[in-house]
DRENTORNU-478240 format. One record per residue: residue in three letters; y, z negated, x of N, C-alpha, C, O in turn. Coordinates in steps of 0.05 Angstrom, whole numbers, plus 5000, padded with zeros to 4 digits. Last residue first. Layout:
DRENTORNU-478240
ala,Y,Z,X,Y,Z,X,Y,Z,X,Y,Z,X
...
end
This chain:
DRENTORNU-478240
unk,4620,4909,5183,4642,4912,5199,4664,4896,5217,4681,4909,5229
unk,4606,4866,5161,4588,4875,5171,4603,4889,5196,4600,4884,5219
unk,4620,4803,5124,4624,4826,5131,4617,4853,5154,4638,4854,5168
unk,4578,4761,5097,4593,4767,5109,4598,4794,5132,4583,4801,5150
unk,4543,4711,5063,4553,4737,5065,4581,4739,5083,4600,4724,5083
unk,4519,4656,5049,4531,4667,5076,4542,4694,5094,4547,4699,5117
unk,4520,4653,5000,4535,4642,5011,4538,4650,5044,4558,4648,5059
unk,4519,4722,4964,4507,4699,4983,4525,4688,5003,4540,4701,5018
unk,4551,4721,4902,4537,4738,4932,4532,4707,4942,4537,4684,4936
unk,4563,4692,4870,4559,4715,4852,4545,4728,4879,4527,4745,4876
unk,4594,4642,4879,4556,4643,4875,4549,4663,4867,4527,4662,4856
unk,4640,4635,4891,4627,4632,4861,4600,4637,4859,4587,4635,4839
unk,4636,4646,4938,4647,4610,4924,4630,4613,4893,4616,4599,4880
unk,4630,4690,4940,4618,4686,4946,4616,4647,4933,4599,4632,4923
unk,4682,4718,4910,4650,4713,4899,4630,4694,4912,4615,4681,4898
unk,4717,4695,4952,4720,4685,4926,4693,4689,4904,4684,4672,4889
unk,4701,4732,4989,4704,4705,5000,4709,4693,4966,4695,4673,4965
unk,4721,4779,4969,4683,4785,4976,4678,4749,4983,4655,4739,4983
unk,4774,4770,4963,4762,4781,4935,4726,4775,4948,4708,4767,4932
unk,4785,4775,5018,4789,4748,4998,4779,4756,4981,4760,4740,4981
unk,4776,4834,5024,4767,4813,5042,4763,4779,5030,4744,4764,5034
unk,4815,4852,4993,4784,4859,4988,4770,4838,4997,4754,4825,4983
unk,4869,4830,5025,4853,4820,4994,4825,4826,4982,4814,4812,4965
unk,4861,4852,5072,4857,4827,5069,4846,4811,5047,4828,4794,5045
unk,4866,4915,5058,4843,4899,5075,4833,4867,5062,4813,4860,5050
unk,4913,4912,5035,4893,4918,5019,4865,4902,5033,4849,4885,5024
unk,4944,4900,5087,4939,4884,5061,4917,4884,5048,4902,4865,5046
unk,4933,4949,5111,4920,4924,5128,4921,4907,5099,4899,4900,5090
unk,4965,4976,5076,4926,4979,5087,4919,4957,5090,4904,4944,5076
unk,5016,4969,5086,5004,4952,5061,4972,4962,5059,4958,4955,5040
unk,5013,4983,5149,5020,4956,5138,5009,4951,5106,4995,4932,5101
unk,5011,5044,5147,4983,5025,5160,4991,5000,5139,4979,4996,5118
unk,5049,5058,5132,5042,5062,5111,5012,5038,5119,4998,5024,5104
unk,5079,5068,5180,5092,5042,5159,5069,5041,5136,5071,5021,5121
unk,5056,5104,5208,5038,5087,5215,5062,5064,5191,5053,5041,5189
unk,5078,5148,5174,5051,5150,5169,5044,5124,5186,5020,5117,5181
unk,5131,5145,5187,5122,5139,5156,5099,5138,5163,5092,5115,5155
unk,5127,5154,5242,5141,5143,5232,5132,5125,5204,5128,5101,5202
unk,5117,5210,5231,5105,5200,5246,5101,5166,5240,5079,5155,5235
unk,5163,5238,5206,5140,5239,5193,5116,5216,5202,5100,5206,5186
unk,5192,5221,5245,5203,5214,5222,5180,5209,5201,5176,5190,5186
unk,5186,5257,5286,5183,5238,5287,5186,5223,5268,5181,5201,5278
unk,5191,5303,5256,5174,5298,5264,5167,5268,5273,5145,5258,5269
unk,5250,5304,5258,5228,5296,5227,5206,5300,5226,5195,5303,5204
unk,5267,5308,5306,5272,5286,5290,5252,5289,5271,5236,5271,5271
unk,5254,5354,5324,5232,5334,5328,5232,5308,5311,5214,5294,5303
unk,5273,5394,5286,5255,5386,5280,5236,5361,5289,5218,5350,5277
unk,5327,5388,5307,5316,5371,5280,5292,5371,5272,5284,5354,5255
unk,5333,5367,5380,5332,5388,5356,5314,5370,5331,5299,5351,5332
unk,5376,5321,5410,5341,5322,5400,5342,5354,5373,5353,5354,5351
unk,5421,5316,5433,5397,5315,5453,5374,5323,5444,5355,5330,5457
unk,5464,5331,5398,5453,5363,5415,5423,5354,5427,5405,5370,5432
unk,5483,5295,5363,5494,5295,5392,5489,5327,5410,5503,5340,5426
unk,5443,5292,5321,5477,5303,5321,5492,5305,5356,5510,5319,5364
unk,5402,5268,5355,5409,5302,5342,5433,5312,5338,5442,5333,5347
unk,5422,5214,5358,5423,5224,5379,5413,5263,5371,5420,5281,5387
unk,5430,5199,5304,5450,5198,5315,5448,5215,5344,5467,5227,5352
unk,5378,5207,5283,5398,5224,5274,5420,5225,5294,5430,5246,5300
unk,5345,5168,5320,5338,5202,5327,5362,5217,5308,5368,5239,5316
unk,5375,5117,5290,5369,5128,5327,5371,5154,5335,5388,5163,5350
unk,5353,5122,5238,5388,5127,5248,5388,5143,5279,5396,5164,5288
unk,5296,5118,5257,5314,5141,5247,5335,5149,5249,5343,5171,5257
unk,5302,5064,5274,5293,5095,5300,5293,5109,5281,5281,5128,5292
unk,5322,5043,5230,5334,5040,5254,5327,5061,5272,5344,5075,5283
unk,5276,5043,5198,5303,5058,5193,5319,5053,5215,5337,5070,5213
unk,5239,5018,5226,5240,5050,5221,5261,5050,5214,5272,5064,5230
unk,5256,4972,5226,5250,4981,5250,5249,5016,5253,5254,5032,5271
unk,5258,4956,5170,5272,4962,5183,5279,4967,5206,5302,4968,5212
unk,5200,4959,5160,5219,4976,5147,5243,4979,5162,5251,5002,5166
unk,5168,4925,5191,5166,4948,5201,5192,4968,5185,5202,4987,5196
unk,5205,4881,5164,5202,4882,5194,5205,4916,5209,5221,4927,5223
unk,5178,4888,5110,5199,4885,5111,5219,4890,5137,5241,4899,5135
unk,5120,4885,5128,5125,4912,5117,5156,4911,5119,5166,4930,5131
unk,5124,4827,5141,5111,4842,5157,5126,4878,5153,5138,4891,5170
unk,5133,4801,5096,5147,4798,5117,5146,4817,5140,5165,4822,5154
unk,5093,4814,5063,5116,4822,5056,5141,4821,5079,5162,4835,5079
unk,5052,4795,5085,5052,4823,5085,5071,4826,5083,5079,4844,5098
unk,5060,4730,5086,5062,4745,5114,5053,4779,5109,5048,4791,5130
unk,5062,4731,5033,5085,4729,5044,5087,4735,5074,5107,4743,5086
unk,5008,4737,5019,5035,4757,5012,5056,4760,5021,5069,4781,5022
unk,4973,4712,5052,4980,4732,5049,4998,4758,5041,5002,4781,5048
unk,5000,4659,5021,5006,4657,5058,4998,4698,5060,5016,4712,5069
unk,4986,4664,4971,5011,4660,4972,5013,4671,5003,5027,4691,5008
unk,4922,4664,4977,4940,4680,4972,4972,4691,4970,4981,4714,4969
unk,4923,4608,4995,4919,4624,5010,4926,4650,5006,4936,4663,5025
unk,4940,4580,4945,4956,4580,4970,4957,4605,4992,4975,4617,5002
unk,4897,4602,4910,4928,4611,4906,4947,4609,4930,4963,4626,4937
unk,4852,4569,4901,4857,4597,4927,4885,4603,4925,4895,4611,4946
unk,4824,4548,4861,4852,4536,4880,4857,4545,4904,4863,4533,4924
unk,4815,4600,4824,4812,4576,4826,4833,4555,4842,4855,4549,4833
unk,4801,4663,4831,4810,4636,4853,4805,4619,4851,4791,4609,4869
unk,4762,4668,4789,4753,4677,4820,4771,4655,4836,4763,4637,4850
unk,4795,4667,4752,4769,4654,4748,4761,4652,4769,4749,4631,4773
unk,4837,4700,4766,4840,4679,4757,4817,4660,4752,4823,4636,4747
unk,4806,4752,4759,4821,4743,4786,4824,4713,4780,4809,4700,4793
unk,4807,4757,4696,4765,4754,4721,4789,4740,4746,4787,4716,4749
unk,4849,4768,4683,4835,4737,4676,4816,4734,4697,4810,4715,4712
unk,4866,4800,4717,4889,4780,4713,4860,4755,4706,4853,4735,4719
unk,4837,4837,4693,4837,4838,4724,4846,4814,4725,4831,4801,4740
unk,4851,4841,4644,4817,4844,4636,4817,4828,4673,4800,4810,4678
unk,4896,4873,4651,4899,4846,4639,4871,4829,4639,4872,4805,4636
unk,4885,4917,4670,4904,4910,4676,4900,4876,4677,4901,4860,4696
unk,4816,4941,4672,4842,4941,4673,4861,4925,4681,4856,4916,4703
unk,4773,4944,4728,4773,4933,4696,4801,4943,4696,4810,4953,4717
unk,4717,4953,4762,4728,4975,4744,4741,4964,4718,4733,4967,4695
unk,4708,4924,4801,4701,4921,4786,4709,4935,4758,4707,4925,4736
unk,4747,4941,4846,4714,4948,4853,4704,4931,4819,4681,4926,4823
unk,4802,4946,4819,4791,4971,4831,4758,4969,4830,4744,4985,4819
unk,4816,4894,4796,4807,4910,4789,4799,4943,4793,4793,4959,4776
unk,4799,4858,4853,4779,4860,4816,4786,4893,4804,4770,4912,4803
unk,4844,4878,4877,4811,4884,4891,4798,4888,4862,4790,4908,4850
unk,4883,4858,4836,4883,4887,4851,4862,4896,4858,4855,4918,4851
unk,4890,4804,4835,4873,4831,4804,4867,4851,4819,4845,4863,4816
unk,4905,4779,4872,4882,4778,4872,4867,4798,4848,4844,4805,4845
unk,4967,4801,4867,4955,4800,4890,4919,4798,4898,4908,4808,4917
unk,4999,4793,4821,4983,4820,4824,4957,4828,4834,4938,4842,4828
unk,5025,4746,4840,5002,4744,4820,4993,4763,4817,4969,4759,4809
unk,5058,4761,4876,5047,4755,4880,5018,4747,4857,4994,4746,4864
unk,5088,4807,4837,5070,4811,4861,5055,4803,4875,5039,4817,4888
unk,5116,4758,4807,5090,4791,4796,5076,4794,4813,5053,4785,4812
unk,5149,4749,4845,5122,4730,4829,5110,4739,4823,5086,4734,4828
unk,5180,4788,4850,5171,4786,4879,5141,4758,4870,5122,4752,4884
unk,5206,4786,4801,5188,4812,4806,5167,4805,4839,5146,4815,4846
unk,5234,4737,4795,5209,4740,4773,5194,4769,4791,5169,4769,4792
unk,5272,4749,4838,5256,4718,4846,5231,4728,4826,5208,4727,4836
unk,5298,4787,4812,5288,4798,4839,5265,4774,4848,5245,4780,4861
unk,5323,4772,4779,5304,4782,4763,5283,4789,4788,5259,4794,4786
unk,5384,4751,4801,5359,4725,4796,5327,4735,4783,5309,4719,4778
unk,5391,4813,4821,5399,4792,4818,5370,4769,4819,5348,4770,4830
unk,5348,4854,4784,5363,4853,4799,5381,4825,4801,5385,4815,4779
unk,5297,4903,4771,5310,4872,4782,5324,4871,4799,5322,4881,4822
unk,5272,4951,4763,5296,4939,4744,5304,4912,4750,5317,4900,4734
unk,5244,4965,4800,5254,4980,4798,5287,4973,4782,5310,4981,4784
unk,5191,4909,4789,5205,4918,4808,5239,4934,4809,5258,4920,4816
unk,5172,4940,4741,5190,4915,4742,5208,4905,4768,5231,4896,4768
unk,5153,4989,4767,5173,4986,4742,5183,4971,4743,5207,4975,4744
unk,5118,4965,4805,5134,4980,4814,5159,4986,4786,5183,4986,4792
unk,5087,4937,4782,5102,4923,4799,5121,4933,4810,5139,4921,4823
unk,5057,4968,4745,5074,4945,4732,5098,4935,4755,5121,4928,4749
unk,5036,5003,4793,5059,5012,4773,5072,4990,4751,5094,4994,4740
unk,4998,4968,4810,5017,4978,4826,5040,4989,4811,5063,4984,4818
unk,4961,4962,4760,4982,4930,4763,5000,4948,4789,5023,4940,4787
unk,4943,5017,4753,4967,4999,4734,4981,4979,4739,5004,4973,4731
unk,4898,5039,4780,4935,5046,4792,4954,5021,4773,4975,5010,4781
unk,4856,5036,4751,4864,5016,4784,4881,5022,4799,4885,5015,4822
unk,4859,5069,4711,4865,5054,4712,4866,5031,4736,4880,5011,4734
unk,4846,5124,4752,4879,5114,4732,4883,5093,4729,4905,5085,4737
unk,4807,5108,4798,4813,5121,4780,4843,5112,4766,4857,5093,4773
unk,4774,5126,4857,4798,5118,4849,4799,5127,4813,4793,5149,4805
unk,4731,5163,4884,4724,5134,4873,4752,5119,4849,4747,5104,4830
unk,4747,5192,4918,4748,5204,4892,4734,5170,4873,4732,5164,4850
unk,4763,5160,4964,4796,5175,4944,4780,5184,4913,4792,5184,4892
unk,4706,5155,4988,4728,5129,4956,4749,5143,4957,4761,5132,4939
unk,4691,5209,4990,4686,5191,4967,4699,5176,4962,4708,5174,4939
unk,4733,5223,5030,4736,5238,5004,4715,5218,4984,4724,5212,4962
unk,4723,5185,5078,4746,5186,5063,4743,5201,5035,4752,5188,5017
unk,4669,5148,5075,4669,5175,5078,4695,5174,5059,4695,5168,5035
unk,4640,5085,5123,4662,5109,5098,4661,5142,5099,4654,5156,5118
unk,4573,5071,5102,4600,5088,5130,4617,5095,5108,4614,5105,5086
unk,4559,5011,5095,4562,5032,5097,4580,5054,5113,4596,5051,5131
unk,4560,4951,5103,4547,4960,5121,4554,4989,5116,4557,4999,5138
unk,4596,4927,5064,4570,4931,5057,4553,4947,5080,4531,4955,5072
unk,4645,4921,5081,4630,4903,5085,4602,4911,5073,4585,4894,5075
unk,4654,4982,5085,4648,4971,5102,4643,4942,5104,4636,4934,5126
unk,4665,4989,5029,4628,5004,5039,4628,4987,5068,4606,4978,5077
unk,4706,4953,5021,4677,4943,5013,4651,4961,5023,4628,4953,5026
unk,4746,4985,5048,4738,4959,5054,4710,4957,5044,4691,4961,5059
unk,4744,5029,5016,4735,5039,5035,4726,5004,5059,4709,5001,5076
unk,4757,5004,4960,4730,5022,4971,4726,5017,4993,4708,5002,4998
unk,4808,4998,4990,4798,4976,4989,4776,4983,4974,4766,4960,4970
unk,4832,5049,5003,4832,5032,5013,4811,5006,5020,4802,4998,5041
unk,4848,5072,4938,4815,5083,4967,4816,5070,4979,4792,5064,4980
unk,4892,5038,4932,4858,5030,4918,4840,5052,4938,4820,5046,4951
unk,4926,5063,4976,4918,5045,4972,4894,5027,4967,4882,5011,4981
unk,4916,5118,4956,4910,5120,4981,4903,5090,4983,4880,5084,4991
unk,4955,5118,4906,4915,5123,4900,4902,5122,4929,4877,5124,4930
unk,4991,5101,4917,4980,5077,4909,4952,5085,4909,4932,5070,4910
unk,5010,5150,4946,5015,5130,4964,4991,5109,4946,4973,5101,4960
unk,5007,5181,4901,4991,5191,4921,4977,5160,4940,4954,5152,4946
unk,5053,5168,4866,5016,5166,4864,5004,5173,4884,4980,5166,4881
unk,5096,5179,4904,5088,5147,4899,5052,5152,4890,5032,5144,4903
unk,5100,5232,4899,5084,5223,4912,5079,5191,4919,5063,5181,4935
unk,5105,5228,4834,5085,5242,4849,5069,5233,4878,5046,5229,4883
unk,5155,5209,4839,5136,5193,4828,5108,5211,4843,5095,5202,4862
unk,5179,5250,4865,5190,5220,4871,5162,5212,4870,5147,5208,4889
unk,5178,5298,4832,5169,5284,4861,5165,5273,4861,5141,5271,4855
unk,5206,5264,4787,5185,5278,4785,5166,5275,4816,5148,5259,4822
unk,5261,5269,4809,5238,5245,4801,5220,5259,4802,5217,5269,4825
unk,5268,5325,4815,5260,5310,4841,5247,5279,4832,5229,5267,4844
unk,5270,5328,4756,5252,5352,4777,5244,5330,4806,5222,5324,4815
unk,5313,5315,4745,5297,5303,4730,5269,5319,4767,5260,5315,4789
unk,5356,5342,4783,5348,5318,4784,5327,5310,4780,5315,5299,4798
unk,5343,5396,4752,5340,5391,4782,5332,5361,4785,5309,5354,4788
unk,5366,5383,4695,5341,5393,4700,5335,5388,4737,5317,5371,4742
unk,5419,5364,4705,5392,5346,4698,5366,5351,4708,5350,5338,4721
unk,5448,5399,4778,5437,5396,4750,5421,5372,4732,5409,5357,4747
unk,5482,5372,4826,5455,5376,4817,5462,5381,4791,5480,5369,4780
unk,5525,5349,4858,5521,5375,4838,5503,5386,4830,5504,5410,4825
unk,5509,5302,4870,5523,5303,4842,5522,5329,4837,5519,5336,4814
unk,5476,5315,4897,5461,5297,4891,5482,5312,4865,5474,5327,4847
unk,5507,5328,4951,5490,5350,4937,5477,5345,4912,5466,5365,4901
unk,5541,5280,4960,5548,5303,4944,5534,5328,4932,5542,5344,4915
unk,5499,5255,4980,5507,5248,4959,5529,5265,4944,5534,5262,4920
unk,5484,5277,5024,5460,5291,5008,5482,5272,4982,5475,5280,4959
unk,5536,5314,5056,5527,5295,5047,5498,5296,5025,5493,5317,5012
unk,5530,5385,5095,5535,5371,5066,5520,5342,5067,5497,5342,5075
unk,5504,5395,5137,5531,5379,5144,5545,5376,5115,5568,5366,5111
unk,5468,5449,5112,5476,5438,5134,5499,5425,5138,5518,5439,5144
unk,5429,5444,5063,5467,5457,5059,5475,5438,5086,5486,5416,5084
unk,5376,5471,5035,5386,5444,5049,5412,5467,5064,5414,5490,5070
unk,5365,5470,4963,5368,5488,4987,5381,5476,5006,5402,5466,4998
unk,5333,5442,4924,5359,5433,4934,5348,5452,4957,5326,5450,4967
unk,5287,5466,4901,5305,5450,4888,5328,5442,4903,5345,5433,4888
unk,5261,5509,4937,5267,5508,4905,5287,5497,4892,5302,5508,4876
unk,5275,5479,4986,5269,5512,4991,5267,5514,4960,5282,5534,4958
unk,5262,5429,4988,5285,5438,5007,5292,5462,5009,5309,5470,5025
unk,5237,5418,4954,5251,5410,4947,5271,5420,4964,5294,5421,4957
unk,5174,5442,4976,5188,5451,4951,5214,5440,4949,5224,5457,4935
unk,5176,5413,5016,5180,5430,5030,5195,5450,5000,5216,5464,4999
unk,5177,5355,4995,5191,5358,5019,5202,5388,5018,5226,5393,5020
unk,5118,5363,4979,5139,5346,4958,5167,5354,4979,5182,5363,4962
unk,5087,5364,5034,5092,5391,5012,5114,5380,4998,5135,5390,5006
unk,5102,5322,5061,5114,5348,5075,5110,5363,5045,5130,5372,5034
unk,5082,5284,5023,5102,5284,5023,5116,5308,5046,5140,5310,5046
unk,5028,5298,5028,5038,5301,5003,5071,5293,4998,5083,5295,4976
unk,5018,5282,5070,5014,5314,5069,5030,5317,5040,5043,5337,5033
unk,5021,5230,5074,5042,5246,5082,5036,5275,5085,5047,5290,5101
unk,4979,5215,5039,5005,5211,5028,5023,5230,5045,5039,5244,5033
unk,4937,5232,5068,4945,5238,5048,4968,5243,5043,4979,5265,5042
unk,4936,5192,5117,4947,5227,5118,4947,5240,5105,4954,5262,5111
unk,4923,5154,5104,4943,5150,5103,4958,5176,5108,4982,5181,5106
unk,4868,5162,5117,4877,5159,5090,4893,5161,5083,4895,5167,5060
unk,4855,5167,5180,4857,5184,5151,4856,5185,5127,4847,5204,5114
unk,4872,5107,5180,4893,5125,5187,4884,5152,5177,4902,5165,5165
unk,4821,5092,5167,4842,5078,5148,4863,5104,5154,4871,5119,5135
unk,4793,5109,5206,4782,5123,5175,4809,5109,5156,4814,5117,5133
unk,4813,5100,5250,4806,5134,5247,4811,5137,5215,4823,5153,5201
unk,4794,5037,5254,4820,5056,5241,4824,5077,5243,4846,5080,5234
unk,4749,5002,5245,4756,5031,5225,4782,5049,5225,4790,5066,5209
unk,4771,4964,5280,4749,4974,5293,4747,5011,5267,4745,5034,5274
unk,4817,4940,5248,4818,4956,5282,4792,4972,5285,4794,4995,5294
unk,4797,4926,5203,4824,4947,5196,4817,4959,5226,4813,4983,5229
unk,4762,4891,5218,4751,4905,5209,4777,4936,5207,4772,4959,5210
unk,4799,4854,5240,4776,4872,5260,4769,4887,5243,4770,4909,5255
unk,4837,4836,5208,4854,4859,5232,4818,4867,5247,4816,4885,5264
unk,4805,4820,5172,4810,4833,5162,4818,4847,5185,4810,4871,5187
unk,4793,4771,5209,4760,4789,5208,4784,4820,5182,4771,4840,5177
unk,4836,4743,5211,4829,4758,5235,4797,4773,5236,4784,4782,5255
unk,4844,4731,5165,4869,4761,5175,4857,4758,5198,4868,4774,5214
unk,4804,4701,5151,4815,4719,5138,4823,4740,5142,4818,4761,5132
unk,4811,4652,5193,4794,4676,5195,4802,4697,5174,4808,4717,5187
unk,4865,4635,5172,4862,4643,5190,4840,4664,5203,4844,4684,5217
unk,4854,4612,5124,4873,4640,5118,4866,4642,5151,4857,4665,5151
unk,4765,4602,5113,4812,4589,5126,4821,4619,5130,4809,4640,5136
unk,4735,4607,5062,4744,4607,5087,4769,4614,5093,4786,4627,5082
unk,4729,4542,5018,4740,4564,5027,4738,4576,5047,4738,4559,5065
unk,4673,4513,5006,4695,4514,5015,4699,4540,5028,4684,4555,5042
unk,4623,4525,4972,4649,4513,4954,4673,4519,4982,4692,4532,4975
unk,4589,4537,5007,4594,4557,4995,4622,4547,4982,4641,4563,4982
unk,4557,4503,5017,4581,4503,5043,4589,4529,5023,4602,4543,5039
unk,4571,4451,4971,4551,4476,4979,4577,4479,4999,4599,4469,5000
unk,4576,4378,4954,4581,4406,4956,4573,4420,4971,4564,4408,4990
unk,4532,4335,4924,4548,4342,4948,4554,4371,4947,4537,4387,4940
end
């Protein structure tokens, strides 16, 4: 007869012990997410004052073409820069999940320093392949992602690589896939929502600056604001999948069947 351990627990507790644990920590999730946007005011402040001197009521797509390579190449550069920021804030993320199912306290600067190179790779496979789809290539990159979905925890708290993450994850689900599927697709739905909710109260605050009602700084203040709770949404993810990753050992008998999350 089967162990109460063999059956799954339902996508429903899932995202509702992942939104307690994300609610009851959120000081410590939301100082994580103040990384990335410190790292995007600096990435910001060099580009507006080194690399493109900001040219009031110039198109940025004409400032774009009279760029130099060198300049261009320069703002990738950024670009990517602070994408690392954004994915190393991520994997701290899901550290910062596990001290709290482990009863511990987070301490933001340990899991950021917890992070290493290799528990950035399946975010940068997805983001490369990602980058180059287009058309019918857009259905193969949004499948990546979903198969990404369970390596990601593996391979941050179990320190493996890319491919090393793919097999252990794959041993771990088993016939979890559905439930993984219902997480992706309600994150992706989710981030997709908040995306264009923000670009909308951006247009909003541009359109009403140009007018005289809002000076520019508040706009990009609010702007900044803005980015830093869009960034909550793929947290709360990370949440969920740590969360499935500690529910998938446990099936496997690697923790105790009645483990469960402390936070």
């Amino acid at each position: 007869m089967s162990d109460a351990s063999d059956t799954p627990v339902p996508f429903a507790v899932i995202v509702r012990q992942s939104w307690r644990i994300f609610r009851t920590h959120f000081t410590s999730f939301f100082g994580l997410a103040g990384f990335p946007v410190a790292a995007l005011v600096l990435c910001s402040l060099v580009m507006s004052f080194f690399v493109v001197p900001i040219q009031p009521g110039v198109p940025l797509v004409v400032v774009w073409a009279g760029m130099t390579v060198a300049r261009k190449s320069f703002v990738l550069l950024l670009f990517l820069a602070c994408l690392s920021v954004v994915i190393w804030m991520l994997v701290a993320s899901i550290f910062a999940t596990r001290d709290i199912y482990e009863g511990r306290q987070v301490r933001v600067f340990h899991v950021l320093g917890c992070v290493r190179w290799k528990h950035l790779r399946l975010f940068w496979l997805q983001f490369f392949v990602g980058m180059f789809s287009v058309g019918p290539l857009i259905a193969a990159s949004l499948a990546l992602g979903l198969a990404c979905a369970p390596a990601i925890p593996v391979a941050a708290l179990e320190d493996l690589g890319a491919f090393r993450s793919f097999r252990r994850s794959a041993a771990l689900t088993k016939d979890g896939y559905g439930r993984i599927a219902l997480l992706y697709l309600s994150y992706f739905g989710l981030l997709v929502a908040w995306a264009v909710a923000f670009y909308a109260l951006i247009s909003a605050l541009d359109r009403t600056s140009a007018q005289g009602a809002l000076s520019r700084m508040l706009v990009r203040l609010c702007s900044l604001v803005s980015f830093w709770t869009l960034l909550l949404v793929p947290q709360l993810y990370m949440v969920a999948l740590t969360r499935n990753y500690f529910d998938q050992r446990a099936r496997s008998r690697e923790l105790p069947p009645d483990s469960q999350p402390v936070g």
